[in-house]
C-alpha positions, 0 to 999 in steps of 0.5 A: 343571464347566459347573455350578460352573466358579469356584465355591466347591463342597462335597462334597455339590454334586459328588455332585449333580452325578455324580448329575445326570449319570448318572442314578443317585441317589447320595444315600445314597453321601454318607453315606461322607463322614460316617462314621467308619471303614473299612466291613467286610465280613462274607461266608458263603457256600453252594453248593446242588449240587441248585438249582445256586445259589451264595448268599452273605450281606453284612453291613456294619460298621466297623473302629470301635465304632459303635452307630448304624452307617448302611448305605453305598452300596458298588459291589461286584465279584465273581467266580466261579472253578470248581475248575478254574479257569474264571471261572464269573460276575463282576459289579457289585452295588450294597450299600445295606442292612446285611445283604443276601443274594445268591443266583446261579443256573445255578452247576453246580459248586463255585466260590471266590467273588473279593470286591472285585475291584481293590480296587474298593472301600475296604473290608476283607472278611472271609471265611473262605477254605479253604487250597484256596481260596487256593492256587485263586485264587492259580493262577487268579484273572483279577483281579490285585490278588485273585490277588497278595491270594490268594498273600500270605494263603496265604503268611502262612497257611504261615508262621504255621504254621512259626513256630508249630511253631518255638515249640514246638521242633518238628522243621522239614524243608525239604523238608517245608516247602511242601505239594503244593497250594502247590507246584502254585499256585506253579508255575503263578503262577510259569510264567504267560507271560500275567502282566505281570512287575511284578505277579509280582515283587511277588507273589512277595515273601512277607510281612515280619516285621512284617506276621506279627508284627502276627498274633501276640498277643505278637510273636516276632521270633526264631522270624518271622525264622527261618520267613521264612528256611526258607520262602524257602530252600524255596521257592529249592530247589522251584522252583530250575529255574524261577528260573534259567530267569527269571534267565538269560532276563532278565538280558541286557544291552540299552539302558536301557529306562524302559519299564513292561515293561522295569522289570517284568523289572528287578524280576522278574529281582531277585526270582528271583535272591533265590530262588537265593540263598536255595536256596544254590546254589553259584553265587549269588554270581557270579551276583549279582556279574555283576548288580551289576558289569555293571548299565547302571541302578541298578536293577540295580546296587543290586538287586545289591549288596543281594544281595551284602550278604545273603550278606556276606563279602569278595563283600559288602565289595568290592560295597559299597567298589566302589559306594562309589568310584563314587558317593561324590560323588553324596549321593542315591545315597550314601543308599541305600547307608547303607540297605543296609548298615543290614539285616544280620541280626547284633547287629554291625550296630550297630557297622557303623552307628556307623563309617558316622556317623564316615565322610567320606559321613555328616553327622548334620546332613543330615535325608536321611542321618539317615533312611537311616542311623538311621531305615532301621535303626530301620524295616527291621531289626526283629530286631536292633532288639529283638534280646534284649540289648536292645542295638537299644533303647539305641542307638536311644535315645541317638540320638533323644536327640541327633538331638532337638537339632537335629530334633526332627522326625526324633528324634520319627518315630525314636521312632515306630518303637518304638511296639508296647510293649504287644505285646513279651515281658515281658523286651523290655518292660522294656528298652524301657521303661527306654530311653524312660523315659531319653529322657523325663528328658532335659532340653529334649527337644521336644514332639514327641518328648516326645508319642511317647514318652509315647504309646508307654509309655502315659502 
């Protein structure tokens, strides 16, 4: 600031001067300003039990097809975690070659390497962990954002499985479902006391159906959806117990907290109440509608209620009626309870979304209720949405067409949403197409629309 304090500075005069004040030269760093792509990182690795050496390979690249690739400066944090769970090493290397190799000594046994420890780095790493390696560093790795990295590949490793073994029509067991290592790692993320609340909620939600899909190389909403249910009904049953122990632990009434531990047992509470509902437990119900009738936050009182929507029936439609006299005055709040009620997991959801556009609380005029009604239904629902009547495609369709009137701003992030025509069975293919080719003869529709639709059919 003492330097350019009132000046007009580039990128290059604020790395000079980072550069000046460390004593470290930056200079190479500022080629991550003029080159295209994220930088990836391709690692192997070897263990020499005879030296005692751990070695491992870095090569650079990009995402992006470039012949003239030029090596950047990356900061990179390292760990290393025995079998047992002890951190064996942990360190800063500075990366400035294409293809540089480590090796570190004094490693007696076997460890699992923790790359780009924070995310200390912008980068993708690419390396091939074993399921023991996964289920290792979810138990033990000391770095968070790697341990929650850790539980979400293993997780998605789990579940492509089970979606693969559904596709051809294999016999699928619940309580087959979650190997002995999984069931250990879980345990022990699941029990750890040293772990703040916010980081294990979050680390215990397992991959959504469209993250999953974008691994399959055609997209298969029915069978991903159905993996994701027996998964999570598992995972319910095995760890029933500890579940409860949480809920019950948590779920104490106190004076509204903002504090950042008290909204970590908010959202953990939600998360191992989801759990006992997905095992089935006889219970769940009242146990939801406690949540949601004595809840002194929204947190709750939402968690609740998208609970109580899930398991659906008369618990569902009193929760959603009772919320509703209470807040229907309140616009802001409104919204999230027509986001809600946009998630059902049945093709009748359609005809639910179209009685809230005649209800009293709905104005298609308003951009806010728009995004919650129809575009949280176009983002949220995927398995109905592409459901095989292709009764989703349609209804979207013809409300990108009006909604385009009079926002074609809206209509055009609606039309977005539909944007993986190329990664869609051949019969899903078609109806999509039909229903964005209608868009696209409509007369006036916007440029914006025009251009997304466009793009999405390949034109």
């Amino acid at each position: 600031f003492k330097r350019h304090d009132g000046h007009a500075v580039t990128t290059e005069d604020f790395v000079d001067a980072m550069s000046d004040a460390s004593g470290v030269d930056l200079g190479q760093f500022k080629v991550w300003y003029d080159q295209n792509g994220t930088p990836k990182l391709k690692i192997t690795s070897d263990y020499n039990e005879e030296k005692k050496e751990f070695s491992f390979t870095i090569e650079q690249s990009t995402n992006l097809n470039n012949d003239n690739y030029e090596a950047l400066h990356i900061p990179f944090v390292y760990g290393l975690i025995s079998k047992s769970g002890e951190e064996k090493k942990k360190d800063i290397i500075h990366l400035k070659k294409q293809r540089e190799t480590f090796v570190i000594k004094n490693i007696d046994e076997e460890v699992v390497p923790s790359w780009n420890r924070n995310f200390h780095a912008p980068i993708i790493v690419q390396y091939e962990y074993t399921e023991k390696d996964l289920a290792m560093l979810m138990a033990f790795d000391t770095d968070n954002f790697n341990r929650y990295e850790s539980a979400q590949k293993y997780f998605k490793k789990n579940l492509l499985e089970l979606v693969k073994k559904l596709q051809e029509k294999e016999e699928v067991l619940t309580d087959q479902i979650l190997s002995q290592s999984f069931k250990a790692s879980f345990k022990k993320l699941l029990t750890d006391k040293s772990i703040d609340k916010s980081f294990l909620a979050f680390s215990l939600e397992i991959p959504s159906i469209n993250a999953l899909n974008n691994e399959l190389k055609v997209y298969d909403f029915d069978n991903v959806n159905k993996a994701r249910k027996l998964y999570r009904e598992a995972i319910g049953k095995e760890f029933n117990e500890e579940f409860n122990t949480i809920f019950s632990v948590l779920n104490h009434t106190k004076e509204f907290d903002l504090s950042v531990e008290a909204m970590g047992e908010r959202a953990l509470k939600s998360v191992a109440l989801s759990y006992i509902i997905f095992s089935g437990q006889k219970d769940a119900s009242t146990l939801a509608t406690d949540l949601f009738d004595n809840a002194n936050n929204m947190t709750d009182e939402i968690a609740g209620l998208k609970l109580l929507h899930y398991i659906g029936g008369e618990v569902g439609e009193k929760a959603l009626s009772k919320f509703y006299e209470k807040w229907k005055n309140e616009t802001l709040i409104m919204q999230k309870w027509l986001t809600i009620q946009t998630t059902k997991d049945d093709v009748d959801v359609i005809d639910d979304i179209q009685e809230l556009e005649n209800s009293d609380i709905y104005d298609k005029k308003v951009p806010n209720l728009v995004r919650s009604l129809i575009g949280g239904f176009a983002v949220l629902n995927p398995v109905i949405v592409n459901h095989p009547s292709g009764a989703g495609y349609k209804f979207l369709a013809d409300r990108i067409i009006e909604i385009d009137k009079y926002n074609p701003q809206i209509a055009s992030r609606i039309a977005k949403s539909l944007s993986y025509l190329k990664k869609l069975d051949t019969k899903r293919q078609d109806m999509l197409k039909v229903e964005l080719k209608r868009i696209l003869e409509t007369k006036g529709l916007s440029e914006n629309t025009l251009e997304i639709v466009q793009t999405n059919l390949g034109l």
